[in-house]
Structures are given as C-alpha cells and as structure tokens.
N, CA, C and O atoms as a Tinker XYZ file with bonds, in Angstrom:
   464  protein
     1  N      9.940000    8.573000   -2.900000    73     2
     2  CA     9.863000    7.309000   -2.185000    64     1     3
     3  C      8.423000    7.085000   -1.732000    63     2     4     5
     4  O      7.786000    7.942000   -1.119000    81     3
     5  N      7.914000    5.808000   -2.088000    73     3     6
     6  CA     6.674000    5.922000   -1.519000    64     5     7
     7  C      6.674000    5.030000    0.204000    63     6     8     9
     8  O      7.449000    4.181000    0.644000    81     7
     9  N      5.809000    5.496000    0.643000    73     7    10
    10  CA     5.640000    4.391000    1.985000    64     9    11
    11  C      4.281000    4.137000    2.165000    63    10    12    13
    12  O      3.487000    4.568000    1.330000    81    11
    13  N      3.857000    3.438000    3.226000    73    11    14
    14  CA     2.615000    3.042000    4.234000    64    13    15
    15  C      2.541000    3.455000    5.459000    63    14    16    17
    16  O      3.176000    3.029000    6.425000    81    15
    17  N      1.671000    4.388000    5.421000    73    15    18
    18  CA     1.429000    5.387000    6.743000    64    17    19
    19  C      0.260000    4.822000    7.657000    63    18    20    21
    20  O     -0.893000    5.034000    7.284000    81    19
    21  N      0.534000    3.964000    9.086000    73    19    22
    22  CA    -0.472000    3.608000    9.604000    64    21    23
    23  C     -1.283000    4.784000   10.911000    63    22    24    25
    24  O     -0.923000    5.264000   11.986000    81    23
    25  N     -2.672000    4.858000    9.943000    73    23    26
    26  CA    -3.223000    5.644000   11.276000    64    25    27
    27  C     -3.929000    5.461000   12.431000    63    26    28    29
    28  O     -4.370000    4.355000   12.742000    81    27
    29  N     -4.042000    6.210000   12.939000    73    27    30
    30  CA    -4.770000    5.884000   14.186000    64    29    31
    31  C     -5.515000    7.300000   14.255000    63    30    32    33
    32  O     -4.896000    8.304000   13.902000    81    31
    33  N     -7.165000    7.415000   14.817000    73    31    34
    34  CA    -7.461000    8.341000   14.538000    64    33    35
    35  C     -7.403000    9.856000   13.825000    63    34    36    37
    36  O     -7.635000   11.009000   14.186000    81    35
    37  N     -6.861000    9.037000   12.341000    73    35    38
    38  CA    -6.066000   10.110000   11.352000    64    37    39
    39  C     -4.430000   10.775000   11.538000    63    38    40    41
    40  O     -3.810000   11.560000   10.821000    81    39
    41  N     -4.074000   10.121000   12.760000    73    39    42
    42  CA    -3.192000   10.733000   13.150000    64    41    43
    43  C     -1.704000    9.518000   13.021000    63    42    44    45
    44  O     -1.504000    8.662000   13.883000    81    43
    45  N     -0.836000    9.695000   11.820000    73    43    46
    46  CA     0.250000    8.641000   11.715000    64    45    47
    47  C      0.878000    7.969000   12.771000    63    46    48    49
    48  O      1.277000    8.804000   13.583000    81    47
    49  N      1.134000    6.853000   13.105000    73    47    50
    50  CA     1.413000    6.233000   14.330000    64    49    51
    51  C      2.954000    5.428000   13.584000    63    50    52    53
    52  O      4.122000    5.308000   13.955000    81    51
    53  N      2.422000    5.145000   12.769000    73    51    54
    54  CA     3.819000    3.868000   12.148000    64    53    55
    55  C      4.224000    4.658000   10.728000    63    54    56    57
    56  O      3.342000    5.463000   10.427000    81    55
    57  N      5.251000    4.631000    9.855000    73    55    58
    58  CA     5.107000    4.439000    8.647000    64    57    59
    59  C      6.391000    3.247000    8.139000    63    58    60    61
    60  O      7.501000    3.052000    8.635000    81    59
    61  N      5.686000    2.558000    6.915000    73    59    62
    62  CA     6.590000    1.412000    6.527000    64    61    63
    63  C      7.045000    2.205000    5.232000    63    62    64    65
    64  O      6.206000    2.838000    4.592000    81    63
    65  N      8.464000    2.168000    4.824000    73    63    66
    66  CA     9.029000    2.530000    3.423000    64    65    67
    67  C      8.810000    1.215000    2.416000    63    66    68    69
    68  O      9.132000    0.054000    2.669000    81    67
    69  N      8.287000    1.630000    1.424000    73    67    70
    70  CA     7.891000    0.451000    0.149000    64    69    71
    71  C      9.128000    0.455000   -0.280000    63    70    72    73
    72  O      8.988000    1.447000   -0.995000    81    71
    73  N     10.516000    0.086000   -0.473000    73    71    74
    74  CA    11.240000   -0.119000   -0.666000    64    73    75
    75  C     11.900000   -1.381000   -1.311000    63    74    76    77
    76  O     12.990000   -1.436000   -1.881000    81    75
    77  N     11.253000   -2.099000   -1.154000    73    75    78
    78  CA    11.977000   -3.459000   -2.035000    64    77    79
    79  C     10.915000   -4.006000   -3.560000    63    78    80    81
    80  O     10.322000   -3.066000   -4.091000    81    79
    81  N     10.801000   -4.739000   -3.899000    73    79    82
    82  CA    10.428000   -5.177000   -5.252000    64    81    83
    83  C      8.931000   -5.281000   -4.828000    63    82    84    85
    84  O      7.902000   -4.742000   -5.234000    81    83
    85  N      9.213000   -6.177000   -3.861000    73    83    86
    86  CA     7.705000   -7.348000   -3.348000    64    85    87
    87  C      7.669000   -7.034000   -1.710000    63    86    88    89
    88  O      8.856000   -7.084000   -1.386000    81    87
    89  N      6.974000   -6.769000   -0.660000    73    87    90
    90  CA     6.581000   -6.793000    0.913000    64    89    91
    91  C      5.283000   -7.418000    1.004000    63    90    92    93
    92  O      4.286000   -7.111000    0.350000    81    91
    93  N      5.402000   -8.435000    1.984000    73    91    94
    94  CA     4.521000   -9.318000    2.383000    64    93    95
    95  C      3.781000   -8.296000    3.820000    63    94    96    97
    96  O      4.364000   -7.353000    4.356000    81    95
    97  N      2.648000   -8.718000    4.123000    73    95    98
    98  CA     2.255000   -8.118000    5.312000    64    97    99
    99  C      1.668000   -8.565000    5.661000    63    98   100   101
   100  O      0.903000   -9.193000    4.928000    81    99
   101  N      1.551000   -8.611000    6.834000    73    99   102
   102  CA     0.564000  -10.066000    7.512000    64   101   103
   103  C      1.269000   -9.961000    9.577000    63   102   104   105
   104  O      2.074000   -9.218000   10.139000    81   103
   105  N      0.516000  -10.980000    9.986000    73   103   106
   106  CA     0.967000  -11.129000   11.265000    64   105   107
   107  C      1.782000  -11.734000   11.731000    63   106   108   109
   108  O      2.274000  -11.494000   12.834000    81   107
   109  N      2.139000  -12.776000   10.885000    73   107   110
   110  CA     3.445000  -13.908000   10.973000    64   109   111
   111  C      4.608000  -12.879000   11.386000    63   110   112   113
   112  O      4.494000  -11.679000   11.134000    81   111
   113  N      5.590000  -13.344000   11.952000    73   111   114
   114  CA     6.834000  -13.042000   12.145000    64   113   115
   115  C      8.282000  -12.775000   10.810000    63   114   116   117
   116  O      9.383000  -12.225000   10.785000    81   115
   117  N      7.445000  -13.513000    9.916000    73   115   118
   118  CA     8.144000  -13.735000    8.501000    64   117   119
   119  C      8.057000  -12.735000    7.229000    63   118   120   121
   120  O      8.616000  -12.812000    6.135000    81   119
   121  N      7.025000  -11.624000    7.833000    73   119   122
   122  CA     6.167000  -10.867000    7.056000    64   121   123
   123  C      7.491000   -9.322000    7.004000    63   122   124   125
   124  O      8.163000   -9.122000    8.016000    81   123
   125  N      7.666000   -8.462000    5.830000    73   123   126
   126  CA     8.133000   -7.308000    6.008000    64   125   127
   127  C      7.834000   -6.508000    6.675000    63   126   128   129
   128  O      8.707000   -6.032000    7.400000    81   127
   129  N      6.296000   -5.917000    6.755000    73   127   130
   130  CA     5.403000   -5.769000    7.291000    64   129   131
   131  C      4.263000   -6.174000    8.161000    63   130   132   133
   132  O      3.074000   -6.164000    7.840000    81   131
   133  N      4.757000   -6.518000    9.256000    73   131   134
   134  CA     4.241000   -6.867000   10.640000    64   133   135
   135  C      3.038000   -6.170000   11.202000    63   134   136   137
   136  O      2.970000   -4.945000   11.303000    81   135
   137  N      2.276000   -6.839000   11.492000    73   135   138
   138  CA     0.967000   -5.851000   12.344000    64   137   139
   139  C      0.491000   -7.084000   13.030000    63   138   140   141
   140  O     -0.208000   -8.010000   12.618000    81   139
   141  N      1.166000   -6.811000   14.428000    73   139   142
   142  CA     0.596000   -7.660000   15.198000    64   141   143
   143  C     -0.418000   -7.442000   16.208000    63   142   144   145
   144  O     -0.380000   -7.256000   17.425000    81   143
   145  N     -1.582000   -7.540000   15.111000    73   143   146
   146  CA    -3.114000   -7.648000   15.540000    64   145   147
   147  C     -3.971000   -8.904000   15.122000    63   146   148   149
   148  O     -3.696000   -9.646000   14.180000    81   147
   149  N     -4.640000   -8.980000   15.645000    73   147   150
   150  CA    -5.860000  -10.332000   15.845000    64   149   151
   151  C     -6.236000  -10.699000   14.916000    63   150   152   153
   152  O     -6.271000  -11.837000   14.446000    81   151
   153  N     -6.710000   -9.322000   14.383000    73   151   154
   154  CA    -7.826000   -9.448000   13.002000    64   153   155
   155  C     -6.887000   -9.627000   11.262000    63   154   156   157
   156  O     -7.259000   -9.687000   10.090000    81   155
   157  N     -5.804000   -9.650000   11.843000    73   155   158
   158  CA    -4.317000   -9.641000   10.293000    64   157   159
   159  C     -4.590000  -11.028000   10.069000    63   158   160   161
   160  O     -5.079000  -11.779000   10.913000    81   159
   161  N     -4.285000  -11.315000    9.004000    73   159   162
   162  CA    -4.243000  -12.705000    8.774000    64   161   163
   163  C     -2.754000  -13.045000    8.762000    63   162   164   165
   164  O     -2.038000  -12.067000    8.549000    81   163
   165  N     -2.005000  -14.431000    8.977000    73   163   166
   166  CA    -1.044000  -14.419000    9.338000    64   165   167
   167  C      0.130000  -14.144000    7.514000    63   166   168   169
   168  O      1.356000  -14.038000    7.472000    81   167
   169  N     -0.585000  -14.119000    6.642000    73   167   170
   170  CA     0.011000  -13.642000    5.361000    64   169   171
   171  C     -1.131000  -13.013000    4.633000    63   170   172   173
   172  O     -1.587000  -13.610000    3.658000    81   171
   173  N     -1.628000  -11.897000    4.994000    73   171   174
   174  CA    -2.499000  -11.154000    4.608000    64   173   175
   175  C     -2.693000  -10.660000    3.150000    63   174   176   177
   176  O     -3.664000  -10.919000    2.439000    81   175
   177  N     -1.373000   -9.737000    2.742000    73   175   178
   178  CA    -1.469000   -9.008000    1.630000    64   177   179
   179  C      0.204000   -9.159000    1.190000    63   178   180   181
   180  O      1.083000   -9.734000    1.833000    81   179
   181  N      0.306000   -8.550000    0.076000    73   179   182
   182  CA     1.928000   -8.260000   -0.544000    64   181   183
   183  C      1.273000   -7.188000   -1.210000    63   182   184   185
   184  O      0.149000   -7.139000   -1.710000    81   183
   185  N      2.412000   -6.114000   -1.106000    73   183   186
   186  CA     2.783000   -4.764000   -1.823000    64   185   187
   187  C      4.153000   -5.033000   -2.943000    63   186   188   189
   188  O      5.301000   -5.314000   -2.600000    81   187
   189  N      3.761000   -4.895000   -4.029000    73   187   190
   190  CA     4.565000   -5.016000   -5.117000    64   189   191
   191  C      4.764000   -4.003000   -5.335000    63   190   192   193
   192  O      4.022000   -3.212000   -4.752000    81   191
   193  N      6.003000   -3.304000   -6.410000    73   191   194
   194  CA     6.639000   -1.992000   -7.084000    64   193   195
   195  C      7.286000   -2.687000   -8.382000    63   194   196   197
   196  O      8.360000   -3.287000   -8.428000    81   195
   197  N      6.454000   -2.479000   -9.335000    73   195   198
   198  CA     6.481000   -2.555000  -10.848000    64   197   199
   199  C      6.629000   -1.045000  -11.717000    63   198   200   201
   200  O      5.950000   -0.020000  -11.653000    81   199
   201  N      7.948000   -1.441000  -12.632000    73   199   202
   202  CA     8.213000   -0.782000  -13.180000    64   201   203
   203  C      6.991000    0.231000  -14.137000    63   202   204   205
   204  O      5.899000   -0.285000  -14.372000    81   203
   205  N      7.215000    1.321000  -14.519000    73   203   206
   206  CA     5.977000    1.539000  -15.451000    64   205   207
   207  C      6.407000    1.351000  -16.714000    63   206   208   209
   208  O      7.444000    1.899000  -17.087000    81   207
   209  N      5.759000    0.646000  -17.449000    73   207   210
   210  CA     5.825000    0.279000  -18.679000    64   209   211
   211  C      5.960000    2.058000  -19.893000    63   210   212   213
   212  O      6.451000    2.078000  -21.022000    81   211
   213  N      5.439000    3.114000  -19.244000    73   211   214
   214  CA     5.362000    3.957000  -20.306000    64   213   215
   215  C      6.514000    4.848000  -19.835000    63   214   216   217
   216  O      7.491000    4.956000  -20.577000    81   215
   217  N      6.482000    5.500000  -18.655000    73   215   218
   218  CA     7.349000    6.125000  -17.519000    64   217   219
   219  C      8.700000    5.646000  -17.174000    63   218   220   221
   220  O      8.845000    4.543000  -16.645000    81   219
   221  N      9.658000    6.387000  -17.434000    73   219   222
   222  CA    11.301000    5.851000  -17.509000    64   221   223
   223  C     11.375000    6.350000  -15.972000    63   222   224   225
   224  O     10.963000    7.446000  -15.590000    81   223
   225  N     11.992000    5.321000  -15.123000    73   223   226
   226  CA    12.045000    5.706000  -13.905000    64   225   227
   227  C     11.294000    5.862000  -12.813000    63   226   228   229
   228  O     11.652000    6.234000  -11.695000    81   227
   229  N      9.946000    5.476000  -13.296000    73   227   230
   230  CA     8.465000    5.255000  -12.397000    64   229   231
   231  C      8.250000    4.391000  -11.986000    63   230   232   233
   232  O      8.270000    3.551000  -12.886000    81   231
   233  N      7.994000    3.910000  -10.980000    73   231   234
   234  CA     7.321000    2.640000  -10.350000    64   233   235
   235  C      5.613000    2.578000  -10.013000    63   234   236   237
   236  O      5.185000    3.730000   -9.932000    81   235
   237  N      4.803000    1.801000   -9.851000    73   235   238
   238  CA     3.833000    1.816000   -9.948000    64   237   239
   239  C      3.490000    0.865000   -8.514000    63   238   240   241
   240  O      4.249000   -0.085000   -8.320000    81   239
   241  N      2.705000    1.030000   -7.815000    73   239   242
   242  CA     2.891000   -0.157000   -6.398000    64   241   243
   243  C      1.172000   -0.561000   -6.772000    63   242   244   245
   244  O      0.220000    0.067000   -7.237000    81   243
   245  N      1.388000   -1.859000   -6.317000    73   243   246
   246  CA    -0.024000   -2.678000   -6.648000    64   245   247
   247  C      0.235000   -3.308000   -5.061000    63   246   248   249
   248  O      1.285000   -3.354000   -4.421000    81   247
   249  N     -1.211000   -3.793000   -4.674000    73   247   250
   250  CA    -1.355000   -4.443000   -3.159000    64   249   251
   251  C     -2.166000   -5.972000   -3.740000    63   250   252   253
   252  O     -3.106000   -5.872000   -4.527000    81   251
   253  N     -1.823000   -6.950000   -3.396000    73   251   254
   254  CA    -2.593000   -8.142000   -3.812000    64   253   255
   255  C     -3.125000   -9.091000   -2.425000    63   254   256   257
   256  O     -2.465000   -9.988000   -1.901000    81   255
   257  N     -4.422000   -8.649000   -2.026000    73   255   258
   258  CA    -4.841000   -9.643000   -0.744000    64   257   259
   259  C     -4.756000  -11.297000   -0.986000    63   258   260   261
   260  O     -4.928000  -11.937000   -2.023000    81   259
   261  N     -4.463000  -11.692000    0.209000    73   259   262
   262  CA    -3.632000  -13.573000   -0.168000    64   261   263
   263  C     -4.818000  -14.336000    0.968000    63   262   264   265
   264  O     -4.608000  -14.979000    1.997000    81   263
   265  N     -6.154000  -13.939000    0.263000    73   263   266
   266  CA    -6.759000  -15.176000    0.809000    64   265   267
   267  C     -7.268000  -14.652000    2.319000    63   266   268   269
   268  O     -7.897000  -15.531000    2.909000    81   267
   269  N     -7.108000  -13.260000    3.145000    73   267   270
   270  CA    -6.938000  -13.601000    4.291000    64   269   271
   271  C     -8.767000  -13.455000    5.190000    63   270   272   273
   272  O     -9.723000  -12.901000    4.647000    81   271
   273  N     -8.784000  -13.692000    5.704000    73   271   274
   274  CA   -10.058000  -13.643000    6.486000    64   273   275
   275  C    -11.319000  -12.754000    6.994000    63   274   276   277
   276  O    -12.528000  -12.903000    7.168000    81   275
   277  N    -10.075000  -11.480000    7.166000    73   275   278
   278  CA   -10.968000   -9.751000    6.864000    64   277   279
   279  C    -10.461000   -9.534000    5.890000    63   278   280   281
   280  O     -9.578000   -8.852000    6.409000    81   279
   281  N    -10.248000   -9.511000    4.995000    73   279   282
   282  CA    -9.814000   -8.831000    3.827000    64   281   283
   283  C     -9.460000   -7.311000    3.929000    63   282   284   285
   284  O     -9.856000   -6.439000    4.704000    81   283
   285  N     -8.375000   -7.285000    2.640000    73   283   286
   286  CA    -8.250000   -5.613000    2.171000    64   285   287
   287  C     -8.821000   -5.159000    1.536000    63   286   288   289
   288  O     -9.334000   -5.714000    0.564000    81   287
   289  N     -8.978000   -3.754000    1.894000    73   287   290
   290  CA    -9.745000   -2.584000    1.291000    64   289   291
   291  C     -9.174000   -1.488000    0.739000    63   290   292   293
   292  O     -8.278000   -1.080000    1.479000    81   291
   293  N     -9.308000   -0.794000   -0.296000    73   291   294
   294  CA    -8.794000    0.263000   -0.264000    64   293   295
   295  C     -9.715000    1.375000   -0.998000    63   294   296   297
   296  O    -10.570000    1.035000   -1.816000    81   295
   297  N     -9.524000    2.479000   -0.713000    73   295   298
   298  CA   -10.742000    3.336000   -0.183000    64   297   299
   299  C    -12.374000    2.927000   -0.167000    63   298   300   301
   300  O    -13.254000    3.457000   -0.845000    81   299
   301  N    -12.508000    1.963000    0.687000    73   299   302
   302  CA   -13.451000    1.463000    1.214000    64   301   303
   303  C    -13.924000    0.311000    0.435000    63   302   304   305
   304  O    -14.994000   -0.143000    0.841000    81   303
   305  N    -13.454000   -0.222000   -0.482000    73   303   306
   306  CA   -13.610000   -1.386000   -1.374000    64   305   307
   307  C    -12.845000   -2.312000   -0.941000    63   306   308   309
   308  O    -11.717000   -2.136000   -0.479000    81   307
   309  N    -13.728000   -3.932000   -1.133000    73   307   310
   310  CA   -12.635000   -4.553000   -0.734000    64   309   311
   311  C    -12.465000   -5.424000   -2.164000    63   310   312   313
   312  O    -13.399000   -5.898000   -2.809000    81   311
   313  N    -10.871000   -5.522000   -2.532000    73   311   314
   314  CA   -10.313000   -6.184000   -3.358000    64   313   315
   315  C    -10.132000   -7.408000   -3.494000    63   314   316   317
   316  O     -9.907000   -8.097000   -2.500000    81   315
   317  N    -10.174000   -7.817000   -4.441000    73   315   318
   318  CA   -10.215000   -9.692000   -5.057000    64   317   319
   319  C     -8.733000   -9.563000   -6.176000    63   318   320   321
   320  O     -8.939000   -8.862000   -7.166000    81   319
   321  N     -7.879000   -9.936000   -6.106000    73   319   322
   322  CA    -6.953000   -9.947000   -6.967000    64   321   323
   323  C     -6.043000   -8.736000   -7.114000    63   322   324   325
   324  O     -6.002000   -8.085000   -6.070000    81   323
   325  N     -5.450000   -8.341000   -7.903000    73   323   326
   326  CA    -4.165000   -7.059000   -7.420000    64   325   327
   327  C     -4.878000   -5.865000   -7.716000    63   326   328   329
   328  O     -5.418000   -5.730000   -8.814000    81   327
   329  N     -4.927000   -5.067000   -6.920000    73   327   330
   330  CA    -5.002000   -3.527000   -7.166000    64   329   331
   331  C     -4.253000   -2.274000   -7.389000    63   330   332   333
   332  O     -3.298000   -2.248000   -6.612000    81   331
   333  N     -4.301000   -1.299000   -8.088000    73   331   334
   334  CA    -3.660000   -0.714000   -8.256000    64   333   335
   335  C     -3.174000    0.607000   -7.093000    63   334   336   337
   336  O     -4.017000    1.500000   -7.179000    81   335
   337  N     -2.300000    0.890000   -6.270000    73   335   338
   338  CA    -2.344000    2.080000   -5.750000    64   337   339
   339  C     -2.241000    3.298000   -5.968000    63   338   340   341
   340  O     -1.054000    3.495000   -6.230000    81   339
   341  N     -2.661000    4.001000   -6.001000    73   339   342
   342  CA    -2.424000    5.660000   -6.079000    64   341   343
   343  C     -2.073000    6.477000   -4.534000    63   342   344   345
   344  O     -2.125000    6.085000   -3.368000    81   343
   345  N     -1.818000    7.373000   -4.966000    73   343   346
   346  CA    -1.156000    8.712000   -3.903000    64   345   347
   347  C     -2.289000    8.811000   -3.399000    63   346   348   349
   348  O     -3.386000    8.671000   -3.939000    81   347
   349  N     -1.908000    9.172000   -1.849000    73   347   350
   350  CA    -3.479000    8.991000   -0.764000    64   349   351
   351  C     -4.439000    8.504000   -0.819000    63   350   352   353
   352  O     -5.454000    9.001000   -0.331000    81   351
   353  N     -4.404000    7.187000   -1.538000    73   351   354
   354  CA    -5.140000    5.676000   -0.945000    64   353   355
   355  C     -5.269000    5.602000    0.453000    63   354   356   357
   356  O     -4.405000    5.668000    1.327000    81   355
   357  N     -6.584000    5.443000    0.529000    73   355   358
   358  CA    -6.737000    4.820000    2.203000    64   357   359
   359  C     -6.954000    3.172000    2.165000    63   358   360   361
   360  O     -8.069000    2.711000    1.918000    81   359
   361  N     -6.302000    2.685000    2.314000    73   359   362
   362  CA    -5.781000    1.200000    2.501000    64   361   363
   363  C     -6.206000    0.501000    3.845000    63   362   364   365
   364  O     -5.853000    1.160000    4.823000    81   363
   365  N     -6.663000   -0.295000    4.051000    73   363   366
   366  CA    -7.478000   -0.998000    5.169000    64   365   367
   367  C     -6.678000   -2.501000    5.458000    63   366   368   369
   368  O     -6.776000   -3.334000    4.557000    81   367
   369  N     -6.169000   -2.739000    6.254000    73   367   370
   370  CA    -5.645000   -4.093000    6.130000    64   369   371
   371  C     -6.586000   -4.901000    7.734000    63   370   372   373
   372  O     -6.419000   -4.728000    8.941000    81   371
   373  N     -7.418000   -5.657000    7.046000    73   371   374
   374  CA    -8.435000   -5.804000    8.358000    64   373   375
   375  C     -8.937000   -4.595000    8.965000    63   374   376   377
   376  O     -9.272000   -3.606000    8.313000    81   375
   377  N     -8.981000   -4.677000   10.085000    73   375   378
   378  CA    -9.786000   -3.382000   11.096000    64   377   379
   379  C     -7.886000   -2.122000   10.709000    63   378   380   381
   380  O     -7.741000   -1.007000   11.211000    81   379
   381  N     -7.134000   -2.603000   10.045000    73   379   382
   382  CA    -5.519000   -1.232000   10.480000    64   381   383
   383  C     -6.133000   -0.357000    9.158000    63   382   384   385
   384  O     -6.671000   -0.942000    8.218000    81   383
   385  N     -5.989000    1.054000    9.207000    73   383   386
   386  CA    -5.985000    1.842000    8.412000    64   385   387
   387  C     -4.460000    2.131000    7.870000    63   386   388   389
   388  O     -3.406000    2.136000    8.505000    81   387
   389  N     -4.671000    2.335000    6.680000    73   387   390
   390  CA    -3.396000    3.066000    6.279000    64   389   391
   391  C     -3.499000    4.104000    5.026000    63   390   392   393
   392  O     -4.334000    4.127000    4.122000    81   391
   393  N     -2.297000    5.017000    5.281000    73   391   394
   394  CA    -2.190000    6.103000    3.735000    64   393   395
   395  C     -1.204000    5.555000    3.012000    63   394   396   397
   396  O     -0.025000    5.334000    3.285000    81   395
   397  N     -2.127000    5.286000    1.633000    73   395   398
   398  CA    -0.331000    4.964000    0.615000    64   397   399
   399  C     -0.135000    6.496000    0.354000    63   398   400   401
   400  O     -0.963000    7.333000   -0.007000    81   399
   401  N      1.666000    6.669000    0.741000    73   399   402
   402  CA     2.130000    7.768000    0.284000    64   401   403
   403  C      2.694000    7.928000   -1.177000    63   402   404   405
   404  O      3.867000    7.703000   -0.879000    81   403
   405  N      2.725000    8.117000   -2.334000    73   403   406
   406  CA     4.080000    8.097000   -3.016000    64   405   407
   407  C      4.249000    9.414000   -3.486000    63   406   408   409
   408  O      3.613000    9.906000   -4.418000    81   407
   409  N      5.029000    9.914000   -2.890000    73   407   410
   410  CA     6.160000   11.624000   -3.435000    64   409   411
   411  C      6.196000   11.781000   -4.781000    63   410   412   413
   412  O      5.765000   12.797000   -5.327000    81   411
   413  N      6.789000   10.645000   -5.504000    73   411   414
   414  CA     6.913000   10.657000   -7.323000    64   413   415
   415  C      5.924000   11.081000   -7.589000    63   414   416   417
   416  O      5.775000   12.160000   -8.164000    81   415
   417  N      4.696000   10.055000   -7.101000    73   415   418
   418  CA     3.558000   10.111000   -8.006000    64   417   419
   419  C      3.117000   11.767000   -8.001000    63   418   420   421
   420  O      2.931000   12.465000   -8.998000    81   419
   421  N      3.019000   12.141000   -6.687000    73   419   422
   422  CA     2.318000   13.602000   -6.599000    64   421   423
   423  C      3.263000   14.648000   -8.011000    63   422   424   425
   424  O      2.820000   15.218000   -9.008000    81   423
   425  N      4.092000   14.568000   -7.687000    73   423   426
   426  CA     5.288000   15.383000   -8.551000    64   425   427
   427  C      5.103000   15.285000  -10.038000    63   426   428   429
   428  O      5.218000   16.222000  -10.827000    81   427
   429  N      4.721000   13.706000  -10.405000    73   427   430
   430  CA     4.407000   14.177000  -11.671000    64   429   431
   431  C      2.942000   14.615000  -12.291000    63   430   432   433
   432  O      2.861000   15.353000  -13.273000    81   431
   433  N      1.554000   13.965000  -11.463000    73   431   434
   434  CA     0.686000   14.979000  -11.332000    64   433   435
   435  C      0.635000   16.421000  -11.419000    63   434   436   437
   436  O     -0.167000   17.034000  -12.123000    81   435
   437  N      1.842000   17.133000  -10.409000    73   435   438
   438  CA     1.993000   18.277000  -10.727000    64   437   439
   439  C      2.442000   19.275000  -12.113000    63   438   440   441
   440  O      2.088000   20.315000  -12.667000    81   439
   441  N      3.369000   18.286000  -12.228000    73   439   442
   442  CA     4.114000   18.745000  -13.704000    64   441   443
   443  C      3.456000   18.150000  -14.931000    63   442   444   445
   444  O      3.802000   18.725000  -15.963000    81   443
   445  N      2.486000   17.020000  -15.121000    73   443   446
   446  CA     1.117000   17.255000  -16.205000    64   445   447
   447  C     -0.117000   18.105000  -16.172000    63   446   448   449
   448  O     -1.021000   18.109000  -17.008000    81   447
   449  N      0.002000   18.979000  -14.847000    73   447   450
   450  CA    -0.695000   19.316000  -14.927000    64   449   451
   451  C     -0.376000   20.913000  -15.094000    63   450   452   453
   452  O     -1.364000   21.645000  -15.154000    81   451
   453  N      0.582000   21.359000  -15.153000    73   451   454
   454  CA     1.476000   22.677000  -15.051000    64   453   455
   455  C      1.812000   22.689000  -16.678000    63   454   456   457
   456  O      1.930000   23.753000  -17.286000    81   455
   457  N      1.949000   21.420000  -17.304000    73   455   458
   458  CA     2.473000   21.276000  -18.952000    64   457   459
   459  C      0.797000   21.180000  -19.387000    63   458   460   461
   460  O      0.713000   21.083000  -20.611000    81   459
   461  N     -0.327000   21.180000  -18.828000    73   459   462
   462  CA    -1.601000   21.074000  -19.837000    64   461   463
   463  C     -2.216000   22.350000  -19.697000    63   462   464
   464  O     -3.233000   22.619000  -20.336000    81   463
C-alpha cells in the first residue's frame, strides 16, 4: 500500500493512504487530502495510481500540480505537468513536506535485485 507521510522536522506527524484511483489535495474543504495551511493552494495537486502497463498487479502513482501558487516539488524540483513518484520521494506541497511511501515498490526492487 502506498501512502503520504507528512513531516515535521523529519519526524511523521500525518500519514494519508493513496488509496483511490485519483486524490485531489489542496486546502479547499472538497479536497481528499486537506492541508489546512496558508501557503496550499485551494486545489493544489492530484495524486493519481495508474496501472503499470508492463507489471501485472503494479500501480505506479504520478502527482500532477494544478496551477497552484507555491508550487510542488519533489525532491527539491519543482514540477510543471505530471510526475512520476518513486519510494522515498520527498514531496513538497508549498512550504508541507512529505514522504511518498510505497511497500510494493520497495519489494520488488528487492526481488530484481536478489534475481540479478
């Protein structure tokens, strides 16, 4: 299962489960993902989970920033159009830090790398 681990001086404070297809995040009230801070834009970003095209049973999570005012980052870049996530991404949504987690992903890292 993957999630969104929000930190606070490295230290997890929140985590959101990526769980549905599509999560909006933003400050609005309407958002899956809520962060009600100043600097969020009120529809900030969406976290998508796309199938993997090669991988039977894999999902792949992409983050797409929507225009918002601080923009997203992820490991210290900030993105224009969808990005791809990987396992311990540091994800920036305005001034909020976050860890993308995903469990799968690590697991099969492990086991290509145990089969090479």
């Amino acid at each position: 299962m993957a999630s969104l681990s929000q930190l606070v001086d490295n230290v997890v404070v929140t985590r959101f489960e990526l769980d549905q297809p599509a999560l909006r995040v933003g400050r609005g009230p309407d958002n899956d993902i809520r962060i009600d801070e100043i600097s969020v834009s009120g529809q900030h970003a969406v976290i998508e989970a796309v199938p993997n095209p090669y991988l039977e049973n894999t999902m792949d999570f992409y983050i797409t920033d929507r225009d918002s005012t601080n923009g997203t980052f992820v490991n210290d870049i900030r993105i224009s159009g969808r990005q791809r996530l990987n396992a311990n991404d540091l994800v920036r949504i305005a001034w909020n830090e976050f860890r993308f987690v995903d469990e799968d992903e690590n697991a099969m890292e492990k086991t290509a790398y145990i089969l090479d």
